[in-house]
C-alpha positions in Angstrom: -38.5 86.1 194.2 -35.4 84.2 192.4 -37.5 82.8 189.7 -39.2 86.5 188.6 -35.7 88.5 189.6 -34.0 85.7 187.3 -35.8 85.5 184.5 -36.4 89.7 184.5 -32.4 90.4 184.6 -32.3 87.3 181.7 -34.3 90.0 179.5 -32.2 92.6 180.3 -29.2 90.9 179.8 -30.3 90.6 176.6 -30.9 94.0 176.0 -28.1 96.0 174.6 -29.2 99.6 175.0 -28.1 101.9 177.9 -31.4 103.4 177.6 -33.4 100.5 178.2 -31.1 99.2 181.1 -31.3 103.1 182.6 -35.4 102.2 182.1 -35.2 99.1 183.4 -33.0 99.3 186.9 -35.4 101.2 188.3 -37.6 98.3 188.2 -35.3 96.0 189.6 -34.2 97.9 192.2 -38.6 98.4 193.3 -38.5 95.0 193.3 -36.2 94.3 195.3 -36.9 96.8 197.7 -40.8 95.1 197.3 -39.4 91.7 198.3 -37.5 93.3 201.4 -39.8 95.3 203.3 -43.3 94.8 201.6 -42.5 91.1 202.3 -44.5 90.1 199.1 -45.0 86.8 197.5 -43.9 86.1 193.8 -47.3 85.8 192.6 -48.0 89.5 193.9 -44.7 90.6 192.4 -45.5 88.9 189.1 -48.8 91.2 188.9 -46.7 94.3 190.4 -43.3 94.5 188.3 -44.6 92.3 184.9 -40.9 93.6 183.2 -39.8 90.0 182.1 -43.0 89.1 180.8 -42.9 92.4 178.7 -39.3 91.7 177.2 -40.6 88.3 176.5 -43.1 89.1 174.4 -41.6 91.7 173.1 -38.9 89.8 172.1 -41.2 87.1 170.6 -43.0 90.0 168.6 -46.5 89.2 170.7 -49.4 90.6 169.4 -52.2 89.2 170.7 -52.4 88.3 174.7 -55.7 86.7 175.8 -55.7 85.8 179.6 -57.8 85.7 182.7 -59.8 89.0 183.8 -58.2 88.2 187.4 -55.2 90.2 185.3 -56.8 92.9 183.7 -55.6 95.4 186.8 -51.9 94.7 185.4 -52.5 95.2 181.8 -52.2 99.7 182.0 -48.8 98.6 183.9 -47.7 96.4 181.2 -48.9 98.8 178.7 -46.5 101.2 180.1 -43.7 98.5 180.2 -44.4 97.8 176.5 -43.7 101.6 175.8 -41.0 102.5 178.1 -39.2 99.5 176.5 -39.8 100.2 172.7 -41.8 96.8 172.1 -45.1 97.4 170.3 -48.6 97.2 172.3 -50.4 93.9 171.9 -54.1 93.7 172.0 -55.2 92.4 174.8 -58.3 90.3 175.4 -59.6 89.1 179.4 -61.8 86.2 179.7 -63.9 85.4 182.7 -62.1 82.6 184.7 -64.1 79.0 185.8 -64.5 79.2 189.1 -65.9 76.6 191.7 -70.0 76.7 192.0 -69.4 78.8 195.8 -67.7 80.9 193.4 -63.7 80.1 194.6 -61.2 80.0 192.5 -60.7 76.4 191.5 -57.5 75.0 192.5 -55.7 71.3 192.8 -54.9 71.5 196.6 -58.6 72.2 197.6 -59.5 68.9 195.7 -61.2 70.3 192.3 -61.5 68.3 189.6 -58.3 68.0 187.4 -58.3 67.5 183.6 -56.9 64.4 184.3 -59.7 63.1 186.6 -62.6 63.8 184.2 -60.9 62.2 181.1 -60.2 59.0 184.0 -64.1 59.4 184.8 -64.5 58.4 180.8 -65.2 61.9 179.6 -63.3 62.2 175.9 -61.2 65.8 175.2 -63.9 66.2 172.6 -66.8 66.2 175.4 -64.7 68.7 178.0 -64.4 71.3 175.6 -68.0 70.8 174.1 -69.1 71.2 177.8 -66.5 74.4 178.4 -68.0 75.6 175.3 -71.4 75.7 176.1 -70.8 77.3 179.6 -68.9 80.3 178.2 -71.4 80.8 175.6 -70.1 79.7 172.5 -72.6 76.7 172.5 -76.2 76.4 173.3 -75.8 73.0 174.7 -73.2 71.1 175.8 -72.0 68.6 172.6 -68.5 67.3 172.3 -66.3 69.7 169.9 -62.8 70.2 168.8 -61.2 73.7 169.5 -61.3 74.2 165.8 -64.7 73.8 165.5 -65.6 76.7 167.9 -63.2 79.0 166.0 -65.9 80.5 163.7 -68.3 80.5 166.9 -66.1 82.8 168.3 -66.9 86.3 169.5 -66.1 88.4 172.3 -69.4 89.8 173.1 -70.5 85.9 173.4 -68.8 85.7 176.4 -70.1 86.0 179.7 -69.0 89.2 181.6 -68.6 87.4 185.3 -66.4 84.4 186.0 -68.1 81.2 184.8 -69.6 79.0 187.9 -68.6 75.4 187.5 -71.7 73.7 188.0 -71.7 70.6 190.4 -72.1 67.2 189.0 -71.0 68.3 185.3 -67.9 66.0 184.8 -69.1 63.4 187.3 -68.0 65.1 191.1 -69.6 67.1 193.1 
């Protein structure tokens, strides 16, 4: 909990207005109570009391957020963040998340394959997101790219509506 209490009361100490702390210590004090008898971790506080992410953003005048669909359940809650503490509403944008080919959420403990691995396997930044490209439909084959290449390839209905099944044996493993 110290890392999401500390950096939420960080935004609020920046916050000047007695409105927005009368707002905002109802928050706090949910999470607190969350931490003590829901005995939640901080990833499922992060997704249930967003506040410090909100005041960041806000503060950084955010306007565009475009993350994982495994967080589109907490975007109405930061929505309602957003408004309750005066920052405008971003647009928000979900992509579908690459996932293992069983369909698990890839991860470094369960051995996936890192970033670092393929490009130690010989594979060139260029050829990962050529490959990353093609699998989230932006591509009809997989041919090494630059980001700023795809930019005009671009479009949200391109992209495919379930997570993206890594498939085994594309960088060299599995």
């Amino acid at each position: 909990m110290g890392t999401l209490f500390a950096s939420t009361l960080r935004a609020l100490v920046r916050e000047k207005s007695l409105f927005i702390w009368s707002l905002a210590f109802p928050i706090l004090m949910a999470t607190i109570f969350m931490f003590m008898f829901a005995n939640l971790d901080e990833s499922t506080a992060f997704e249930a009391v967003p506040t410090a992410v909100v005041a960041d953003d806000g503060d950084m005048g955010v306007t565009q957020v475009v993350r994982g669909r495994d967080l589109l359940s907490s975007t109405p809650r930061q929505i309602l963040l957003y408004r309750l503490l005066g920052y405008p509403e971003p647009e928000f944008g979900h992509t579908p998340l690459l996932v293992s080919s069983d369909g698990r959420r890839l991860s470094k403990r369960d051995g996936d394959t890192s970033l670092a691995g393929i490009l130690g396997r010989g594979y060139s930044p260029r050829d990962v997101v050529g490959a990353l490209a093609c699998l989230a439909g932006l591509l009809p084959e997989p041919a090494p790219a630059a980001p700023e290449e795809l930019l005009p390839l671009f479009a949200w209905e391109k992209l495919p509506r379930e997570d993206i099944p890594l498939p085994p044996g594309l960088f060299g493993k599995g």
